[in-house]
ZAVOGU-472130 format. One record per residue: residue number from 1; residue in one letter; z, y, x of N, C-alpha, C in turn. Coordinates in pm, whole numbers. Layout:
residues N
   num   residu       nw       nv       nu      caw      cav      cau       cw       cv       cu
   NUM        A        Z        Y        X        Z        Y        X        Z        Y        X
...
***
This chain:
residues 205
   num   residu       nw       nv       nu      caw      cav      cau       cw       cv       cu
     1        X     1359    -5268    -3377     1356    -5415    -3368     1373    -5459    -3224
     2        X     1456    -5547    -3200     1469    -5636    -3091     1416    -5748    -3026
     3        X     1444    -5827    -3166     1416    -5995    -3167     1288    -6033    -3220
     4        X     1180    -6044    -3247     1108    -6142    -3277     1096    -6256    -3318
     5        X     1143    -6298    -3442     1211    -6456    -3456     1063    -6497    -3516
     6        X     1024    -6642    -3433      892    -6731    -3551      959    -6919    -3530
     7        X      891    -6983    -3605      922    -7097    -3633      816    -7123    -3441
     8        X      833    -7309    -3467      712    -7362    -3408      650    -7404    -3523
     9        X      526    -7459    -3428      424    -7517    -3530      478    -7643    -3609
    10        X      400    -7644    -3743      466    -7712    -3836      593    -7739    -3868
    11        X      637    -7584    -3908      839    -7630    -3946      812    -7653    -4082
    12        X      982    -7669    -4068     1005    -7760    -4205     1082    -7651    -4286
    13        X     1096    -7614    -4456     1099    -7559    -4555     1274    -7509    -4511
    14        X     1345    -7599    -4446     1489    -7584    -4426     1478    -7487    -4277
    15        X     1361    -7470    -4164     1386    -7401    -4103     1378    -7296    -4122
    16        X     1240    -7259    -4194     1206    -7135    -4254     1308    -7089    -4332
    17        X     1385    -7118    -4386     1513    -7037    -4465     1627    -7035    -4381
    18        X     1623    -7089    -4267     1749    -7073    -4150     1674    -6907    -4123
    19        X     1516    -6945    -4056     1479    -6783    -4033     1514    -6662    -4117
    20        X     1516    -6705    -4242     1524    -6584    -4327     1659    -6561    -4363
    21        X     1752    -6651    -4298     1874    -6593    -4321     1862    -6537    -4236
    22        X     1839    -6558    -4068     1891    -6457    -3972     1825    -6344    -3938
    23        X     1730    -6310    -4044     1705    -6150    -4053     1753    -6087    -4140
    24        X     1823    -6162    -4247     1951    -6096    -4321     2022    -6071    -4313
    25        X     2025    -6122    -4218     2216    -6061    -4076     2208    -5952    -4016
    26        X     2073    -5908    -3964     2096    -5776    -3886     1951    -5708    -3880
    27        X     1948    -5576    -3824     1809    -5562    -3885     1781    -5565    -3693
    28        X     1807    -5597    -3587     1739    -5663    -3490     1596    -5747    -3516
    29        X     1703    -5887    -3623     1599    -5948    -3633     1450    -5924    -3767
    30        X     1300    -5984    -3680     1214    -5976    -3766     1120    -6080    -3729
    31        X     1125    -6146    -3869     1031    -6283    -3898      885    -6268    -3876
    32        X      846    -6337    -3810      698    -6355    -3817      664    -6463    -3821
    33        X      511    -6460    -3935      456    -6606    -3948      407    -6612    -3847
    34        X      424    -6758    -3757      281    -6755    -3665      214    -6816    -3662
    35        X      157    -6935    -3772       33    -6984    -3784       16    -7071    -3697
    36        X      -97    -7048    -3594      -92    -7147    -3476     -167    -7093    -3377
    37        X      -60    -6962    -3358      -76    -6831    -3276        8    -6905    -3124
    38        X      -75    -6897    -3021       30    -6958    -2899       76    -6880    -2848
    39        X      204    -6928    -2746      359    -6858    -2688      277    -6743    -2636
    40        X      194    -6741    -2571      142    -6597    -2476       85    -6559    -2571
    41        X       49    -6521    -2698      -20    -6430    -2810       95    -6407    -2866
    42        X      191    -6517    -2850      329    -6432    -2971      435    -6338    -2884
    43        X      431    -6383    -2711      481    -6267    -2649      413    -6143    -2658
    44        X      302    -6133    -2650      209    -5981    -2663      206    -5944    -2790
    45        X      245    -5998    -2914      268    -5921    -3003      387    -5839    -3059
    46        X      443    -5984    -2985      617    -5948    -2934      659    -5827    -2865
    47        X      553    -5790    -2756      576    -5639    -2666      553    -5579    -2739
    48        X      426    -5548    -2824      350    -5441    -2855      408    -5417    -2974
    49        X      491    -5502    -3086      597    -5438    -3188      663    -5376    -3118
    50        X      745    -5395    -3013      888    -5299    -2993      965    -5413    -2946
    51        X      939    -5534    -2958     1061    -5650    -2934     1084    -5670    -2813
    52        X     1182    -5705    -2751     1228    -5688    -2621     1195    -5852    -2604
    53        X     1286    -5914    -2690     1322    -6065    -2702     1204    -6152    -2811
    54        X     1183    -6276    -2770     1120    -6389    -2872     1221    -6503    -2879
    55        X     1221    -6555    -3035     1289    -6635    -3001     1233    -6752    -3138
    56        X     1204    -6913    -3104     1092    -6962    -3160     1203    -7079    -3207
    57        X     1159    -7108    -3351     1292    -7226    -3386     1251    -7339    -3408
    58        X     1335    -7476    -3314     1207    -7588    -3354     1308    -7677    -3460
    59        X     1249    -7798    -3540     1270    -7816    -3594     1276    -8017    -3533
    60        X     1379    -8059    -3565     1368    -8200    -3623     1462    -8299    -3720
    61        X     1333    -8387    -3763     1380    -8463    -3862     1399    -8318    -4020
    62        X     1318    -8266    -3950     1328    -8110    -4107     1472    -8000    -4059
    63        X     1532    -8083    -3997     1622    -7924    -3966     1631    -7843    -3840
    64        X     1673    -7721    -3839     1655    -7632    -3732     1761    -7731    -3611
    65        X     1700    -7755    -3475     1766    -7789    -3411     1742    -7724    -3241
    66        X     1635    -7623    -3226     1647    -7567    -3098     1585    -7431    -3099
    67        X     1653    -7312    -3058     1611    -7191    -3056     1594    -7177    -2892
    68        X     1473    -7115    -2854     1435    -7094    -2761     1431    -6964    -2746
    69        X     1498    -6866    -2673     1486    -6741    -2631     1415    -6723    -2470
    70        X     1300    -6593    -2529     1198    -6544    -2426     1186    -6411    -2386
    71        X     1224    -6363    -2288     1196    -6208    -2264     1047    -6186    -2231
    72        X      984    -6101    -2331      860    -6028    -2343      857    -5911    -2299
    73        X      927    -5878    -2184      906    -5697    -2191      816    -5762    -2050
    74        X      779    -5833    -1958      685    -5896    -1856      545    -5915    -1903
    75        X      427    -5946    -1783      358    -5992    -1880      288    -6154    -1907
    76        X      427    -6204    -1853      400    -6324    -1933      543    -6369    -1973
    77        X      597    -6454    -2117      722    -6439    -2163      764    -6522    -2050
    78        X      908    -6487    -2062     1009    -6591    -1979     1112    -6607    -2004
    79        X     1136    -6739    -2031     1230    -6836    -2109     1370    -6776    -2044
    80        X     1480    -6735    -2124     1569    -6675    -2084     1694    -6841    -2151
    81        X     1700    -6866    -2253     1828    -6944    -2273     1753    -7029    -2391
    82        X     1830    -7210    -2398     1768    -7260    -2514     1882    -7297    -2555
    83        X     1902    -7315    -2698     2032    -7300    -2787     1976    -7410    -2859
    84        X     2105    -7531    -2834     2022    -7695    -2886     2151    -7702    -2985
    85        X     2123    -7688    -3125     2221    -7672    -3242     2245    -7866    -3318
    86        X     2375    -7899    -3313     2434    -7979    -3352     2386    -8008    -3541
    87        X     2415    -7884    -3563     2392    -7860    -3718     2385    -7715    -3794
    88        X     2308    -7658    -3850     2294    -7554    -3937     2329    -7535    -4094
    89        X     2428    -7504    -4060     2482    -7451    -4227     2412    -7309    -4290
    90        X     2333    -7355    -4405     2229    -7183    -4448     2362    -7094    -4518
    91        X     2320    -6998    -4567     2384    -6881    -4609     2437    -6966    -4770
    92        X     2323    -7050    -4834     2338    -7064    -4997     2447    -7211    -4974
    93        X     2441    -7253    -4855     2553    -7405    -4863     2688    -7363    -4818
    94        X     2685    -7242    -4746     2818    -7141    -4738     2909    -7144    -4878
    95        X     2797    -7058    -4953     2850    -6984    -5051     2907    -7141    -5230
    96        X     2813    -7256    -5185     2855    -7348    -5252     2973    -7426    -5187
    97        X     2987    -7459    -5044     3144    -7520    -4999     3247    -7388    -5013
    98        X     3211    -7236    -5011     3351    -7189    -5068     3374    -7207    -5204
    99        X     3259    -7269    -5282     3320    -7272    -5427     3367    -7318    -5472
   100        X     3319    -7464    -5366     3433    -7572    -5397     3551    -7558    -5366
   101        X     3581    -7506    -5228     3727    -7477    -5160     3765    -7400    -5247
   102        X     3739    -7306    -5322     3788    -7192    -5418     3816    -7292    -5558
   103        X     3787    -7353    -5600     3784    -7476    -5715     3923    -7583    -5689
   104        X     3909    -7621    -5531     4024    -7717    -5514     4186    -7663    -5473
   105        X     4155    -7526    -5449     4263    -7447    -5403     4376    -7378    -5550
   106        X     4246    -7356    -5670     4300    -7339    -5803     4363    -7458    -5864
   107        X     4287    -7563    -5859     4356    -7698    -5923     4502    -7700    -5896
   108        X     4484    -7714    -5697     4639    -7740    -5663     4719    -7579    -5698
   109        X     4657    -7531    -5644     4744    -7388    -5771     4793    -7448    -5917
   110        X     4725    -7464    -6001     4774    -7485    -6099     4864    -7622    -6112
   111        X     4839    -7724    -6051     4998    -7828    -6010     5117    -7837    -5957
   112        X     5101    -7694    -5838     5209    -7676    -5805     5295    -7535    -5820
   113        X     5244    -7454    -5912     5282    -7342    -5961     5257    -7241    -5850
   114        X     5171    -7224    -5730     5173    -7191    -5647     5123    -7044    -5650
   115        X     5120    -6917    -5613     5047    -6810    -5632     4884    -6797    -5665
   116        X     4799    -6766    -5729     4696    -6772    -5748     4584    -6680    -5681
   117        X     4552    -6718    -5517     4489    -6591    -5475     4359    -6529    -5508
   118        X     4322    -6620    -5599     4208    -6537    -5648     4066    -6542    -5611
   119        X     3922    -6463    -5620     3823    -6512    -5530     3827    -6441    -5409
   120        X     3902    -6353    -5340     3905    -6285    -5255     3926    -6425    -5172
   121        X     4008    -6500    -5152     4072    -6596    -5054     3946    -6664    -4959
   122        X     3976    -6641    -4885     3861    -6725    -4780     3732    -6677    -4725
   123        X     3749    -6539    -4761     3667    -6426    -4730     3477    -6501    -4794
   124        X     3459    -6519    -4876     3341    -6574    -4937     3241    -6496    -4884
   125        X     3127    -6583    -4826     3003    -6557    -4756     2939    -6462    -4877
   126        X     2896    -6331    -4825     2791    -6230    -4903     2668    -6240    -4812
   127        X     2569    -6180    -4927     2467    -6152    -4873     2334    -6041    -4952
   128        X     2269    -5951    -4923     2247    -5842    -4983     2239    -5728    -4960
   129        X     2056    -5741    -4915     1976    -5625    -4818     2012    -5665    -4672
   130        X     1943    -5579    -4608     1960    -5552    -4438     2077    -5563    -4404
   131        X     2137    -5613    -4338     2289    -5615    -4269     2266    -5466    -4166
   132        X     2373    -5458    -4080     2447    -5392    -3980     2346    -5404    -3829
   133        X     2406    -5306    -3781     2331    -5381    -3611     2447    -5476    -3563
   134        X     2357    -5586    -3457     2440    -5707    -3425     2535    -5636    -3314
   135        X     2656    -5698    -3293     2699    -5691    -3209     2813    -5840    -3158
   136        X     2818    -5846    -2999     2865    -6039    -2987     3001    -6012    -2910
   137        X     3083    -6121    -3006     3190    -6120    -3008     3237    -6242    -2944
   138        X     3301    -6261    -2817     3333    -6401    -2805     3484    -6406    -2738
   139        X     3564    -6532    -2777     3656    -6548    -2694     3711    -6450    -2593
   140        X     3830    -6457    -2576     3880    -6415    -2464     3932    -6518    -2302
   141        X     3861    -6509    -2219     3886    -6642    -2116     3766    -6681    -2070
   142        X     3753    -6810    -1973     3669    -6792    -1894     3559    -6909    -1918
   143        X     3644    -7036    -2012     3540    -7085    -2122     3455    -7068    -2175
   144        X     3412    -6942    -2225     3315    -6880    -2259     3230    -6809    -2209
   145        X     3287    -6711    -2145     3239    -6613    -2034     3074    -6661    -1972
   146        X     3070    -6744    -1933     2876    -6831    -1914     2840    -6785    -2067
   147        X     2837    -6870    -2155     2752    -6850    -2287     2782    -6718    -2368
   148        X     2840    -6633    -2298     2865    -6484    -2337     2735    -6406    -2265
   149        X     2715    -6413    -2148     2651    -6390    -2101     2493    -6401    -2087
   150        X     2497    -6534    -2131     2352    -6596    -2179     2323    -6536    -2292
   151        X     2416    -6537    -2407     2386    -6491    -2565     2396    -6365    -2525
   152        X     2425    -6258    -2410     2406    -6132    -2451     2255    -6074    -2395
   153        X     2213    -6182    -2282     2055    -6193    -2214     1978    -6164    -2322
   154        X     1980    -6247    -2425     1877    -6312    -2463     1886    -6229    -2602
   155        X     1983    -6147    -2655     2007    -6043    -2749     1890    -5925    -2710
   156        X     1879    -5943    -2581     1834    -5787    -2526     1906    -5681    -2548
   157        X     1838    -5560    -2550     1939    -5446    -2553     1948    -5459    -2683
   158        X     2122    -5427    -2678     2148    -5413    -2836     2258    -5264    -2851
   159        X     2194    -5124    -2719     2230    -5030    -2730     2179    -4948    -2873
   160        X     2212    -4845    -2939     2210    -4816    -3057     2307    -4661    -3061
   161        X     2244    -4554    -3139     2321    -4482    -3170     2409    -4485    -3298
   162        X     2510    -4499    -3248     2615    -4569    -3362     2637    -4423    -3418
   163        X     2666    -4473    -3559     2657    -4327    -3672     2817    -4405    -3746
   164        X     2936    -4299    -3740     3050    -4372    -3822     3016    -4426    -3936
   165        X     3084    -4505    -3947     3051    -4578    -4087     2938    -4651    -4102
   166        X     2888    -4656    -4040     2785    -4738    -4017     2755    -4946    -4034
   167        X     2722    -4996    -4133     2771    -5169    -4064     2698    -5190    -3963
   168        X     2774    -5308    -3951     2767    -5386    -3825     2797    -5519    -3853
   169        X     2703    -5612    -3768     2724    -5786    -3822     2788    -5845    -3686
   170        X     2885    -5864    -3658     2918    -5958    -3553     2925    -6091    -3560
   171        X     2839    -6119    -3415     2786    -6259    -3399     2910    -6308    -3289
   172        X     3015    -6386    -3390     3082    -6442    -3314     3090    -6557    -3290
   173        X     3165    -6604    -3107     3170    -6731    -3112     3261    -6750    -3069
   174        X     3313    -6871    -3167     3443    -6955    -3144     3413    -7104    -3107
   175        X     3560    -7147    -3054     3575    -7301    -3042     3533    -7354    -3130
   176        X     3519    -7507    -3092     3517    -7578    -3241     3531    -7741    -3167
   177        X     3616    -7789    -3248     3632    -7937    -3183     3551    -8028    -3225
   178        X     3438    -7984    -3315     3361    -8106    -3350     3222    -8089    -3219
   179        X     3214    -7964    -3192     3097    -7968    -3085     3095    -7861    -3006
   180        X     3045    -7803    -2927     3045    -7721    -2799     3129    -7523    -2827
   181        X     3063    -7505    -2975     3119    -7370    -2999     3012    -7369    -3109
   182        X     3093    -7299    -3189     3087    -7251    -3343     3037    -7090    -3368
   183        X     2902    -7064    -3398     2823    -6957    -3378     2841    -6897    -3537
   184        X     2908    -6767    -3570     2901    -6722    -3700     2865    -6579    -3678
   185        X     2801    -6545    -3788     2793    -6386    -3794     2881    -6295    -3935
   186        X     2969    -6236    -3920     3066    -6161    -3978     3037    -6039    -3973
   187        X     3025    -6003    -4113     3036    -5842    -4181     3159    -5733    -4114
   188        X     3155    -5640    -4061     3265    -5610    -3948     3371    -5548    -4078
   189        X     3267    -5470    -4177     3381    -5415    -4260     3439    -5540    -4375
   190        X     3393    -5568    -4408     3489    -5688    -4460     3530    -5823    -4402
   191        X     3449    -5851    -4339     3551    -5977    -4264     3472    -6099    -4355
   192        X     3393    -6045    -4422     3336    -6192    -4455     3202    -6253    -4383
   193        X     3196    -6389    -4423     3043    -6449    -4356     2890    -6377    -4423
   194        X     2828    -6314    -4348     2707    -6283    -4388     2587    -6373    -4339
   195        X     2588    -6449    -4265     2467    -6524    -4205     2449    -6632    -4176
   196        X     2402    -6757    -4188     2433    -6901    -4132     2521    -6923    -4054
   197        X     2569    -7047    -4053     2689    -7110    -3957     2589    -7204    -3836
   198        X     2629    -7172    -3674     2558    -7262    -3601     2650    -7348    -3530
   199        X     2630    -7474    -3544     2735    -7543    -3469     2643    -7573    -3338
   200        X     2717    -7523    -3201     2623    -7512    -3090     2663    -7678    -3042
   201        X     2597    -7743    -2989     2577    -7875    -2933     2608    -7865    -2787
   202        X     2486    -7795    -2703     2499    -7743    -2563     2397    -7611    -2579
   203        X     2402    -7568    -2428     2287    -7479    -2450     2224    -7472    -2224
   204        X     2108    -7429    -2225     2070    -7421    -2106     1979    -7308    -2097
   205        X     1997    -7281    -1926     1940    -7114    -1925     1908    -7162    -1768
***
């Protein structure tokens, strides 16, 4: 284990299932309740599992809107990067907008005699057991290069003895013209979405 993922106090039912998707993405991450356990009790529990990293999700208006990453290997945590999210798409609203896109893509299939690709098309979000170890994928250029760097801080070590064949979830990030960069995590052997969609807003470190 790496990460340490907990809510803040009093989240909301939509953050708690953002959490539990993103320990379905990789086995880095691991959920903990924390009650109303404070930041210096959740870094020391944070050391003393194995976790390098904390990272605490706050919530408003009910949805996940700021992840705070903390390095615990000190002994007091220290705030490494905060990730202020535009909007969170869960794993189960994935898998209902490809159904629709898969629904509207057959219709016009069937009006315009067009090839029928089937459910393969659009690489449909899975999900099912432990994922892969993470690994971060970003852009090529210098746009990115800052929040590459920050997101690889705040990953901690994500050295690993890689065994062939092995999965792997890559946490990639792309452009996106509606807001700062578009945070996904992808199944390496198939190419599909395994984990929430984050639309990044800004972020500060």
């Amino acid at each position: 284990m790496t990460i340490l993922l907990c809510t803040s106090l009093r989240p909301s039912p939509r953050t708690r299932t953002f959490c539990n998707d993103l320990v379905a993405v990789a086995v880095e991450f691991e959920y903990y309740v924390r009650g109303k356990t404070s930041l210096l009790l959740l870094s020391a529990h944070a050391h003393s599992s194995g976790a390098d990293r904390l990272w605490i999700v706050s919530s408003r208006f009910g949805d996940p809107k700021l992840i705070e990453c903390f390095d615990t290997t000190g002994p007091k945590p220290r705030q490494l990067l905060s990730l202020l999210m535009n909007k969170v798409i869960l794993i189960r609203e994935l898998k209902v907008a490809q159904k629709r896109m898969l629904e509207k893509e057959r219709s016009q299939s069937e009006d315009s005699d067009a090839p029928d690709y089937g459910d393969d098309r659009g690489r449909a979000p899975t999900q099912g057991g432990r994922r892969g170890h993470l690994s971060l994928r970003t852009p090529a250029g210098r746009s990115f290069s800052e929040l590459h760097d920050c997101l690889l801080d705040s990953l901690g070590p994500l050295s690993y003895n890689r065994v062939p064949g092995e999965p792997e979830t890559n946490l990639v990030v792309s452009p996106c013209k509606d807001c700062l960069a578009e945070l996904t995590f992808v199944d390496s052997k198939s190419g599909a979405l395994c984990g929430p969609k984050i639309m990044l807003r800004d972020y500060r470190f």
